[in-house]
Residue frames as qw, qx, qy, qz and C-alpha x, y, z in Angstrom:
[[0.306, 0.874, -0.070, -0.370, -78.67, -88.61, 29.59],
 [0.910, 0.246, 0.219, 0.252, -77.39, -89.60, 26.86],
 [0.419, -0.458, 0.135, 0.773, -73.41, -88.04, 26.02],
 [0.472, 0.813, 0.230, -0.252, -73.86, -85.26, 23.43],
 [0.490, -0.343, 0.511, 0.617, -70.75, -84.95, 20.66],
 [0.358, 0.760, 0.197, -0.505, -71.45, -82.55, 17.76],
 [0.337, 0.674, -0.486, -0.442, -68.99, -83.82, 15.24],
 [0.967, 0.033, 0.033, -0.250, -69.57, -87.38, 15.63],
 [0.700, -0.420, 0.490, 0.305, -66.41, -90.10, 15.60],
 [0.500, 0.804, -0.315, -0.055, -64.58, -88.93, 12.57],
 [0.900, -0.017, -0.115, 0.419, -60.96, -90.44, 12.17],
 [0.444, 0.175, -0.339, 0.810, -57.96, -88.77, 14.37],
 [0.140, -0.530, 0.028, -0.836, -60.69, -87.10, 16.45],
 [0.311, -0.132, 0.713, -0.615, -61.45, -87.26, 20.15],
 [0.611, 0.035, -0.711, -0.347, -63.89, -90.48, 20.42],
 [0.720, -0.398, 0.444, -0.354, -65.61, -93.00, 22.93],
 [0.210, 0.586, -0.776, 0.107, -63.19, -95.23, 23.82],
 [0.946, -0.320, -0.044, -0.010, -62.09, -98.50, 26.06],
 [0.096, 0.774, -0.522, 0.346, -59.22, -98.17, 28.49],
 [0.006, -0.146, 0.924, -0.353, -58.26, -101.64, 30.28],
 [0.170, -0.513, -0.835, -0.102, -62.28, -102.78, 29.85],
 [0.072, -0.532, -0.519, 0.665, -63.23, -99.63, 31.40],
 [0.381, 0.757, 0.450, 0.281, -65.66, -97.05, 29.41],
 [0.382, -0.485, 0.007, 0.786, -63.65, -93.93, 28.52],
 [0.594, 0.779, 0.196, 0.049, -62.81, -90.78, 26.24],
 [0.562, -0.108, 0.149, 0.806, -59.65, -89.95, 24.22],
 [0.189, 0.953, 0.068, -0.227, -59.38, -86.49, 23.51],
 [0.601, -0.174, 0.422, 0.657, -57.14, -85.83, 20.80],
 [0.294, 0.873, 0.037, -0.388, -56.12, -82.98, 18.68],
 [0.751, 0.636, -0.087, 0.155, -54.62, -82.40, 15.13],
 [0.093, 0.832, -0.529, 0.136, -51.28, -81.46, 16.97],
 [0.588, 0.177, -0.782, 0.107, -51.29, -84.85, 18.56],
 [0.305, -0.323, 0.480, -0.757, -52.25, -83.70, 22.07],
 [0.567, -0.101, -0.815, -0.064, -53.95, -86.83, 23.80],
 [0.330, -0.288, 0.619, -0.652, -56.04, -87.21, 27.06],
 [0.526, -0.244, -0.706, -0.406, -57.95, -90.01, 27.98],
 [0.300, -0.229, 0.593, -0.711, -60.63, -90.21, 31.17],
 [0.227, -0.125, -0.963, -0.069, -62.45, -93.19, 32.47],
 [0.411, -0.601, -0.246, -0.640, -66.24, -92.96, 33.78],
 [0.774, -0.347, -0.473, 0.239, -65.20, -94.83, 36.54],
 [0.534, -0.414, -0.149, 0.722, -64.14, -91.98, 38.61],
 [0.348, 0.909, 0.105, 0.205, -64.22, -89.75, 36.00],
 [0.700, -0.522, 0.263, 0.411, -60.92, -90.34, 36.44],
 [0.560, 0.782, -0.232, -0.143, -58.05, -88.79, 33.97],
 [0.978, 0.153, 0.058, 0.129, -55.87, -91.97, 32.61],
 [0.645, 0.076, 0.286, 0.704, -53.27, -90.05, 30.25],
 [0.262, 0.938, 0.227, -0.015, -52.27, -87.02, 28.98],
 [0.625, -0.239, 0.323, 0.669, -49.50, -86.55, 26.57],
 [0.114, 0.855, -0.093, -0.498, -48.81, -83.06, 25.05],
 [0.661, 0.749, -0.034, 0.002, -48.05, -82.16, 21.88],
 [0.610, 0.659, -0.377, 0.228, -44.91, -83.48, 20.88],
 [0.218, -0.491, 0.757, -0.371, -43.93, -85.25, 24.42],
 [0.251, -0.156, -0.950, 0.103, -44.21, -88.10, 26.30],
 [0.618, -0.493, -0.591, -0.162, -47.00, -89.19, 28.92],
 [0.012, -0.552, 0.356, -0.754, -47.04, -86.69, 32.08],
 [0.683, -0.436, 0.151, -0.566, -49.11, -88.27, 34.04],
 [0.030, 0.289, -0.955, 0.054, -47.78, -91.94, 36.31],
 [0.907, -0.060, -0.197, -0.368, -50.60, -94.89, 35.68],
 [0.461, -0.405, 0.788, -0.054, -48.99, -97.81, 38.03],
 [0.440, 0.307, -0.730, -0.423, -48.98, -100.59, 35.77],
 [0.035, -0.066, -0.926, 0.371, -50.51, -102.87, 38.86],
 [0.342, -0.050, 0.257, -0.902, -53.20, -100.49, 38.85],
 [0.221, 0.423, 0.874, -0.093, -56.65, -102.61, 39.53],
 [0.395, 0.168, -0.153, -0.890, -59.18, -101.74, 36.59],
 [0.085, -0.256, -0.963, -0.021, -61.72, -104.05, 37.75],
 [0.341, -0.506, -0.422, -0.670, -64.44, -101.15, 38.26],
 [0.721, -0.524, -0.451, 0.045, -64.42, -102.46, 42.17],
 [0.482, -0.728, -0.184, 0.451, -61.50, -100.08, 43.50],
 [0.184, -0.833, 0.281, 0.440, -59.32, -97.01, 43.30],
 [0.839, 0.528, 0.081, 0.104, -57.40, -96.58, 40.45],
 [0.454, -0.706, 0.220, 0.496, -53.63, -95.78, 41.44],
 [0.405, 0.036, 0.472, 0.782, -52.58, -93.29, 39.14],
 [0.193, 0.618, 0.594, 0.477, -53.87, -90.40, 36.90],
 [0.053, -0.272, 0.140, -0.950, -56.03, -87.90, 38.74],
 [0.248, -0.563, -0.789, 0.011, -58.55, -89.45, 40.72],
 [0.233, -0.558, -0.080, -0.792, -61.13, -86.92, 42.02],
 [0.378, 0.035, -0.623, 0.684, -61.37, -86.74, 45.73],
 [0.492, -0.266, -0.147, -0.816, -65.07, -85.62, 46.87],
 [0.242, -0.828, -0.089, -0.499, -66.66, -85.05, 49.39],
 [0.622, -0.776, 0.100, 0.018, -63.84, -86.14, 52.23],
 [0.253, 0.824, -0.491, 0.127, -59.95, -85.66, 52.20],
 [0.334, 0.330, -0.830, 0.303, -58.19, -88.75, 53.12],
 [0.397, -0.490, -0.775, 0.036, -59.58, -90.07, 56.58],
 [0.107, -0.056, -0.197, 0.973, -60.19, -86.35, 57.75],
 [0.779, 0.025, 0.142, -0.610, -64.73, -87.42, 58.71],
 [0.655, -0.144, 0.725, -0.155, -65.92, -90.75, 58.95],
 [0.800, 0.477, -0.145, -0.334, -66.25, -91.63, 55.44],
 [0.924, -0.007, 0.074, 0.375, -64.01, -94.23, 53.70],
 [0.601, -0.213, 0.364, 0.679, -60.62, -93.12, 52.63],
 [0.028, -0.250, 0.335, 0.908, -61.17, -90.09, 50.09],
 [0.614, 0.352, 0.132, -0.695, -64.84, -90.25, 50.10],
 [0.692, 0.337, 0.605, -0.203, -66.96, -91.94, 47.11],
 [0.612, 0.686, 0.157, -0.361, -66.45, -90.53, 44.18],
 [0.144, 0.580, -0.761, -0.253, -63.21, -91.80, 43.03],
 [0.258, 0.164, 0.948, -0.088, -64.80, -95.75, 43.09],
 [0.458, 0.557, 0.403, -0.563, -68.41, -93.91, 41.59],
 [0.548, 0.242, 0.730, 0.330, -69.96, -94.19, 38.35],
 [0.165, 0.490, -0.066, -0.853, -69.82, -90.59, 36.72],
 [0.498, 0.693, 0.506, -0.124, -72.06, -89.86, 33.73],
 [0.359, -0.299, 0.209, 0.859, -70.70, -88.38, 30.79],
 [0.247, 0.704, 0.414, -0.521, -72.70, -85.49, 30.02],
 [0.379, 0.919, -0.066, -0.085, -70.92, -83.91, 26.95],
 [0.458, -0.475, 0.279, 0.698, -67.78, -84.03, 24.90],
 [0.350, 0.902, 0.162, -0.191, -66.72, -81.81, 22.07],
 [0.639, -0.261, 0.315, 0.651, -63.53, -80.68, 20.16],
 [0.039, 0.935, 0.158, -0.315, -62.63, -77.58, 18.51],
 [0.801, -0.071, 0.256, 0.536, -59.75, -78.37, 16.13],
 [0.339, 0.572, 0.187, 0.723, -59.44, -75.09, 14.16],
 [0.267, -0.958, -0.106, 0.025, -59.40, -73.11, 17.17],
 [0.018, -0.865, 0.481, -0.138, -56.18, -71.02, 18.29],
 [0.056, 0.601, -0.778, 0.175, -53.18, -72.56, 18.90],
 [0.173, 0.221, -0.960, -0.027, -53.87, -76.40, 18.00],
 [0.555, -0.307, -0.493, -0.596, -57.33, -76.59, 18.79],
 [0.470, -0.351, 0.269, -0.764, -59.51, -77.48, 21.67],
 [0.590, -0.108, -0.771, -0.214, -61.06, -80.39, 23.25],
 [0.308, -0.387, 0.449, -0.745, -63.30, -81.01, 26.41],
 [0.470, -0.259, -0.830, -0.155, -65.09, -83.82, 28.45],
 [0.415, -0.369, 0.467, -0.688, -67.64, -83.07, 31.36],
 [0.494, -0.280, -0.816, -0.107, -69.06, -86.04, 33.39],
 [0.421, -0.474, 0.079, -0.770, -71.44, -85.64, 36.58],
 [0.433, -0.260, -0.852, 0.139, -72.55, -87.42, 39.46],
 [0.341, -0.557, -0.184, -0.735, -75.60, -87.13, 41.36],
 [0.154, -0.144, 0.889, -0.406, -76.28, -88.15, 44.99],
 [0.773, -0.134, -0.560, -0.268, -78.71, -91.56, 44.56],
 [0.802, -0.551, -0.084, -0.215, -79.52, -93.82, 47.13],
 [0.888, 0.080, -0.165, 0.422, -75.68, -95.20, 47.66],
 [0.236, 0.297, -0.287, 0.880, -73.82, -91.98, 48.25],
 [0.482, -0.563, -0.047, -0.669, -76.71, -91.24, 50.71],
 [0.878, -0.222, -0.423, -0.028, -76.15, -93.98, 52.40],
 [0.720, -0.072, -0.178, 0.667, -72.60, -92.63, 53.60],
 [0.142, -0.141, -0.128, 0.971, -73.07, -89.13, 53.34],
 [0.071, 0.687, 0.676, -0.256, -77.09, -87.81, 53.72],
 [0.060, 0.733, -0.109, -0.669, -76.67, -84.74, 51.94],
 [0.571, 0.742, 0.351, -0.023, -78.07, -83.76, 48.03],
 [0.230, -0.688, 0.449, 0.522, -75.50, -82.77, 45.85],
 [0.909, 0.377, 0.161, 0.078, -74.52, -82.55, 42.24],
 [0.410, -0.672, 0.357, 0.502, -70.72, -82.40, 41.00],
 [0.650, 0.758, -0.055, -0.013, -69.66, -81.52, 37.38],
 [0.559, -0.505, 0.449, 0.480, -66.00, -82.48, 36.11],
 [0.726, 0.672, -0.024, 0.141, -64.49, -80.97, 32.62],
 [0.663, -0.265, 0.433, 0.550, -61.14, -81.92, 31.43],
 [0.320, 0.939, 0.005, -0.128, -60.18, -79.55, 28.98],
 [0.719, -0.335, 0.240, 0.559, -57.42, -80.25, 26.82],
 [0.433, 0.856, -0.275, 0.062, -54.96, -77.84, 24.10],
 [0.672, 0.631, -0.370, 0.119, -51.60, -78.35, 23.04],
 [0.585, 0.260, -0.717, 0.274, -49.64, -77.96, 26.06],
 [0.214, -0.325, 0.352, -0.851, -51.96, -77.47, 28.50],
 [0.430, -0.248, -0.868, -0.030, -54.48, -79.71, 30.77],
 [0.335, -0.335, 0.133, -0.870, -57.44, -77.95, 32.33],
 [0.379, -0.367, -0.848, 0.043, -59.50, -80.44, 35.12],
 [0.327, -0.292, 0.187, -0.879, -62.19, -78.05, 36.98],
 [0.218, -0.361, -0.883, 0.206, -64.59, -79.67, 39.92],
 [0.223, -0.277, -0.006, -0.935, -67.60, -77.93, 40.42],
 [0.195, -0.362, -0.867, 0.282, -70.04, -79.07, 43.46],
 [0.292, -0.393, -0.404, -0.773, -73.68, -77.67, 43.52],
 [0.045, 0.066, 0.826, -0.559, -75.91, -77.66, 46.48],
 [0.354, -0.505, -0.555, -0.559, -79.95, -78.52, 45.17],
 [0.366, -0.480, -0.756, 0.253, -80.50, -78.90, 49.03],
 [0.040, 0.825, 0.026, 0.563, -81.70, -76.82, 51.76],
 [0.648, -0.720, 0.078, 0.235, -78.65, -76.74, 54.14],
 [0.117, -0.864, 0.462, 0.160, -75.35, -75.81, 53.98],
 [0.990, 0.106, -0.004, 0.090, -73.03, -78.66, 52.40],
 [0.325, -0.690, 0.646, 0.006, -69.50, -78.75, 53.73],
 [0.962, 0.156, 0.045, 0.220, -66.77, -81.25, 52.15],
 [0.008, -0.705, 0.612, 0.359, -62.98, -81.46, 51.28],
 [0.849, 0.487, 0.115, 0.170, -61.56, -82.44, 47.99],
 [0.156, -0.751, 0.473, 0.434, -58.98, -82.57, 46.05],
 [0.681, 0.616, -0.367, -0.150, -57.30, -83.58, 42.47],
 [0.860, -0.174, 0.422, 0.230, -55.15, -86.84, 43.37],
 [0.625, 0.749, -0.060, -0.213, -52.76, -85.87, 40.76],
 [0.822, -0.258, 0.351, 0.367, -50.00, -88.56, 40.37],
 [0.200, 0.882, -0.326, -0.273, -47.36, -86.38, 38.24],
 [0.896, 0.366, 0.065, 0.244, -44.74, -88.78, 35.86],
 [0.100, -0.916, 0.389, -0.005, -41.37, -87.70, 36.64],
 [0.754, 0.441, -0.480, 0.086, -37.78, -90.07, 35.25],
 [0.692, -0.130, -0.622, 0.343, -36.45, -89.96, 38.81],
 [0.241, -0.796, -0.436, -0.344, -37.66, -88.50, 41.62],
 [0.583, -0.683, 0.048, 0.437, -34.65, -87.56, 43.90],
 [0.273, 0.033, 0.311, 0.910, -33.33, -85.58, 40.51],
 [0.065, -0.775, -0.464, -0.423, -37.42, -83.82, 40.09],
 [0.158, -0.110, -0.352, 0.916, -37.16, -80.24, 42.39],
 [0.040, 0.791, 0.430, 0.433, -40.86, -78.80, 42.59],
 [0.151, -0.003, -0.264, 0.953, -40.84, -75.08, 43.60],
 [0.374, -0.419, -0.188, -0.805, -43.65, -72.10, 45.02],
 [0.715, -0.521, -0.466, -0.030, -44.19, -73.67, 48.23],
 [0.370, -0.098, -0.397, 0.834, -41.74, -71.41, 50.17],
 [0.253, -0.076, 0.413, -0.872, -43.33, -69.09, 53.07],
 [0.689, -0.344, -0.286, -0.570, -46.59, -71.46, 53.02],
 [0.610, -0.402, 0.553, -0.399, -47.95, -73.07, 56.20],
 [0.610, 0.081, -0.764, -0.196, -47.32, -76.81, 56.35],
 [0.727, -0.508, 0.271, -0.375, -49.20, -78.79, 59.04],
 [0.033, -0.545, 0.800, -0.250, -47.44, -80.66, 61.08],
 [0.486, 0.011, -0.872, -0.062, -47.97, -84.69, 61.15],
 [0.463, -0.335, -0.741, 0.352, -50.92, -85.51, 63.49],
 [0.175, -0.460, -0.267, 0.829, -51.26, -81.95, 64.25],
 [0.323, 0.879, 0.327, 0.127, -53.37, -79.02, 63.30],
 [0.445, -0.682, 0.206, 0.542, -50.08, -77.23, 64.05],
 [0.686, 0.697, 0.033, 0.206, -48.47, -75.43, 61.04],
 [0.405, -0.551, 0.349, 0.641, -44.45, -74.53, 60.13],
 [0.335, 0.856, -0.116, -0.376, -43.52, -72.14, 57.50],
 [0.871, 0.380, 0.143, 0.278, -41.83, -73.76, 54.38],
 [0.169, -0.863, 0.182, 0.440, -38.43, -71.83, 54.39],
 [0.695, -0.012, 0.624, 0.357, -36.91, -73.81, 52.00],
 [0.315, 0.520, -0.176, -0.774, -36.67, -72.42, 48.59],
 [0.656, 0.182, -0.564, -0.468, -37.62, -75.96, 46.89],
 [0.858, -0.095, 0.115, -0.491, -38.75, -79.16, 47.33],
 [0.445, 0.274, -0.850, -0.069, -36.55, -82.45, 46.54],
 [0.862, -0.277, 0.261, -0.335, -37.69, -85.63, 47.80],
 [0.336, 0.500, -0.786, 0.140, -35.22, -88.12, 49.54],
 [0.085, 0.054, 0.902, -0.419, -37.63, -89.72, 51.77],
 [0.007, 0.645, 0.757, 0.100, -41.64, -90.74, 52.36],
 [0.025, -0.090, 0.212, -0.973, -43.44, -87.01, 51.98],
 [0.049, -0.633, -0.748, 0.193, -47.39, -86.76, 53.38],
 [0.252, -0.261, -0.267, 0.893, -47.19, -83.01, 53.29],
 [0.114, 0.766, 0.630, 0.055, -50.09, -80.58, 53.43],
 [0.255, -0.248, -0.218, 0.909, -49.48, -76.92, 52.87],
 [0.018, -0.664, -0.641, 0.384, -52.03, -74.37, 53.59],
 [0.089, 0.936, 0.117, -0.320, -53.22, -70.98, 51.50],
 [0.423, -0.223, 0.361, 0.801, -50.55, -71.46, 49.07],
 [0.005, -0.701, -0.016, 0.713, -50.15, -68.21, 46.87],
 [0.238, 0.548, -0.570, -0.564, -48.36, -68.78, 43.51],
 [0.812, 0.424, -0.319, -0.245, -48.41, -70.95, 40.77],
 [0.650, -0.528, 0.485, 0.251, -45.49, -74.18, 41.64],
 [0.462, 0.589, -0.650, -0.131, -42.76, -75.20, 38.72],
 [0.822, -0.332, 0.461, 0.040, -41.82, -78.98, 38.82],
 [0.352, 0.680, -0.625, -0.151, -38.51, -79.34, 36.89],
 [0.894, -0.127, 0.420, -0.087, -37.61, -82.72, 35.89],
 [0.606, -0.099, 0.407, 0.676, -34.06, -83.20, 34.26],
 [0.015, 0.096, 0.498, 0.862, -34.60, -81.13, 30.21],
 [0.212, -0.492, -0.611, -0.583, -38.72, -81.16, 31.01],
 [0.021, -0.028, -0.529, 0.848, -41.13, -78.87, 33.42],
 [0.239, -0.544, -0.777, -0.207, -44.48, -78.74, 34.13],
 [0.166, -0.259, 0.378, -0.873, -46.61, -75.46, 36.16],
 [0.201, -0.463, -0.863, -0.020, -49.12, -76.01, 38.19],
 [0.199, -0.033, 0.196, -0.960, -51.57, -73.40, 39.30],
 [0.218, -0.394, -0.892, -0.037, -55.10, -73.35, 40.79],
 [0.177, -0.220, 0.243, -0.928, -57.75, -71.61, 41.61],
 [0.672, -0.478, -0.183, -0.535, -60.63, -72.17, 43.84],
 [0.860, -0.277, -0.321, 0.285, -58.35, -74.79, 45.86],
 [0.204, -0.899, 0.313, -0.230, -56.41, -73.13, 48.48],
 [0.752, -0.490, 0.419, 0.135, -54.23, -76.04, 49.44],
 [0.735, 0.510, -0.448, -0.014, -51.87, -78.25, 47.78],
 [0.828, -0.408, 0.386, -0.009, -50.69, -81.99, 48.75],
 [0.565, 0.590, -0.559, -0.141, -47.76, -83.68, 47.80],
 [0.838, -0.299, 0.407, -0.208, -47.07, -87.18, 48.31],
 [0.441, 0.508, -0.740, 0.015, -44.41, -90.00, 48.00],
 [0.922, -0.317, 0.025, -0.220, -44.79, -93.09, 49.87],
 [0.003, -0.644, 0.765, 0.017, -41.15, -94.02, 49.21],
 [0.312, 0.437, -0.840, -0.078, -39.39, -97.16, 49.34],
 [0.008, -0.009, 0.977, -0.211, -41.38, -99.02, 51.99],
 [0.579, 0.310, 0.591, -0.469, -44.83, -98.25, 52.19],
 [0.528, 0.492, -0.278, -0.634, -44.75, -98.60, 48.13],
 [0.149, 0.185, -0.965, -0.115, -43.68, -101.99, 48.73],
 [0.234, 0.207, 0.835, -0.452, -46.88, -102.53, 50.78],
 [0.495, 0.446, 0.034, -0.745, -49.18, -101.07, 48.28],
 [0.672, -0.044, 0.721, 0.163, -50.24, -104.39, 45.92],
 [0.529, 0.708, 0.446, 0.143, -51.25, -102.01, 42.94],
 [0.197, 0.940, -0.262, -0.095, -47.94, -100.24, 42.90],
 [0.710, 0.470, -0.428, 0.305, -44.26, -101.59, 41.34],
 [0.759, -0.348, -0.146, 0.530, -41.53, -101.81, 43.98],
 [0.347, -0.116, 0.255, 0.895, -39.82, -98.95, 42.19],
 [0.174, 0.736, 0.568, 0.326, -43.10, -97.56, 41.45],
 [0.213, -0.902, -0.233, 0.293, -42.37, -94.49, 43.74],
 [0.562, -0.395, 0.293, 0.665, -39.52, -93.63, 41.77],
 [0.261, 0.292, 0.700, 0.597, -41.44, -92.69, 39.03],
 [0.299, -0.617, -0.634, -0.357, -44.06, -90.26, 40.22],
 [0.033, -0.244, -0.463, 0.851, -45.09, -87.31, 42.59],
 [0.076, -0.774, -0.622, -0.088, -48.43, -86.46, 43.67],
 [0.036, 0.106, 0.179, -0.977, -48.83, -82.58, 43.68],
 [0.071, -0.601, -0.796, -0.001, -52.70, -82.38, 44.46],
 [0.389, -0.424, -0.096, -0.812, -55.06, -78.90, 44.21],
 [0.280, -0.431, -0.852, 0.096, -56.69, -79.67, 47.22],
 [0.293, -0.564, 0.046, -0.771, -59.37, -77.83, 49.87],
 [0.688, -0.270, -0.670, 0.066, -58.45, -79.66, 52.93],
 [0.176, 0.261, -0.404, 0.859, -57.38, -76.94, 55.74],
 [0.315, 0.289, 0.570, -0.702, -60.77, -75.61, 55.79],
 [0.328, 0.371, 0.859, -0.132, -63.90, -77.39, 54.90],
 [0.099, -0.215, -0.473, -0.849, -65.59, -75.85, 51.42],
 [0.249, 0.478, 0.656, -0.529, -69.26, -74.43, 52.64],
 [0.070, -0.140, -0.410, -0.898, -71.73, -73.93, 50.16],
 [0.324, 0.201, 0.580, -0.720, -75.01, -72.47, 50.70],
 [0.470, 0.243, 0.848, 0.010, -78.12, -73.66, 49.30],
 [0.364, 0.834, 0.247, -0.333, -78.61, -72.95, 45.96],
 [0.505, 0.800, -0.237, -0.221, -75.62, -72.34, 44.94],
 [0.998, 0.058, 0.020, 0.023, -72.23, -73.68, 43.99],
 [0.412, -0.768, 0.396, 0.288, -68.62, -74.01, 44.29],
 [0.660, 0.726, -0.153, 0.115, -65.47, -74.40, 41.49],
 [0.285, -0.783, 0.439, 0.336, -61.94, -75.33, 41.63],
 [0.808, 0.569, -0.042, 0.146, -59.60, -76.05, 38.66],
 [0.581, -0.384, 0.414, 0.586, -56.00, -77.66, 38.57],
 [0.537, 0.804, -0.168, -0.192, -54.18, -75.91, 35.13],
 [0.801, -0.200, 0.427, 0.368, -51.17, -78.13, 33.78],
 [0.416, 0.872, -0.258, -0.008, -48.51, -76.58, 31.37],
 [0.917, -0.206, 0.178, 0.291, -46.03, -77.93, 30.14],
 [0.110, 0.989, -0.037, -0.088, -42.95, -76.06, 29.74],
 [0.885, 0.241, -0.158, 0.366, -38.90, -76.55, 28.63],
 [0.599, -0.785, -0.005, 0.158, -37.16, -76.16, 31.81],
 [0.676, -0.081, 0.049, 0.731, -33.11, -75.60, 29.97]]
């Protein structure tokens, strides 16, 4: 299918692109607002609000050869959470070739206008190969001034049940991460390393001074990540989790597509559904969506 764009590539408007050799789209609005997402993955690249910097961390190592992961952005996480079922490492669909079904852009709407990309992947003979099960997923990025909508939506054409975890890989730009504090994770369950075992967050924030892995379970609220003069919410809905990750000082040394100092730059807070397994029943279909705002934290 061929992508559908109703106002056609005008100048300063949202366009098909090339991002490191990879096929992409920039979304961009009259306020300046900027996103850009690669089909590879249907991965989002960048995405600098109106009148800021770049929010999101892109390792500068990152490998955009089209052959692996991209480290950085928001990779999309589908249909297995990390090594949590026998698939590879976070499933298929971050490495997959998404379709891009539709973009669009809405500049004279409210407050700084509008702009959206959806891509799709279908299961073909390759994702069958690894995981036997019919399935289509829809991803729109959805951008306005200071705000960054990414929604996953997984269909079931089959007839059985289809069971998966996911999640938004969402690598978060931050000037130095043992001065970044993210809150809204007090009283949630975190599981314990290795364990299905959970302890209650008592803490009333977050700081990271070491490697974190941490899942926590059913979290409630929206979180705040404050980062010196700039902040950022996060909120979700259809995901019930949320991961957050730092590899610190050594395993980032091991990683060959990430600076030394790359971890200093960057938390992962992730929308995930990894606790318990997402069931849909044939026919129909499931939704979750990370919301990004960006917000002035003095």
């Amino acid at each position: 299918m061929s992508a559908k764009n109703p106002l056609g590539n005008t100048p300063n408007t949202s366009a098909n692109t090339q991002f490191h050799g990879l096929d992409a789209v920039r979304l961009t609005l009259p306020d300046g607002s900027t996103a850009v997402i690669s089909a590879f993955g249907a991965q989002v690249l960048s995405w600098v609000p109106a009148g800021g910097g770049e929010r999101l961390y892109l390792s500068p190592k990152a490998d955009f050869s089209g052959k692996a992961p991209i480290r950085g952005g928001v990779p999309v996480i589908f249909p297995q959470f990390a090594e949590r079922g026998p698939l590879p490492r976070h499933g298929f669909a971050r490495t997959a070739a998404w379709a891009l079904e539709e973009w669009r852009e809405q500049p004279e709407a409210e407050e700084g206008g509008f702009a959206c990309a959806v891509y799709s992947l279908q299961a073909d003979e390759a994702t069958r190969a690894l995981w036997p099960h019919d399935f289509k997923a829809e991803l729109t990025v959805a951008l306005t001034r200071d705000r960054l909508d990414i929604e996953l939506e997984v269909e079931n054409p089959g007839s059985e049940a289809l069971e998966f975890t996911c999640a938004l890989h969402t690598y978060l730009r931050v000037k130095e991460v043992e001065n970044a504090t993210l809150t809204g994770l007090h009283g949630s369950r975190r599981l314990l390393p290795g364990s299905q075992e959970t302890k209650i967050e008592s803490g009333p924030e977050l700081m990271v001074e070491d490697e974190v892995d941490d899942v926590y379970l059913n979290v409630p609220r929206p979180l705040l990540l404050k980062d010196g003069r700039q902040a950022l919410a996060i909120a979700s809905e259809g995901f019930t989790d949320v991961v957050v990750w730092n590899p610190w000082e050594t395993k980032c040394a091991g990683l060959p597509d990430m600076p030394a100092n790359g971890f200093r730059h960057m938390l992962c807070v992730e929308s995930a559904a990894v606790g318990k397994p997402v069931s849909v029943a044939p026919g129909e279909a499931w939704w979750g969506r990370q919301t990004l705002v960006t917000l002035d934290a003095a």
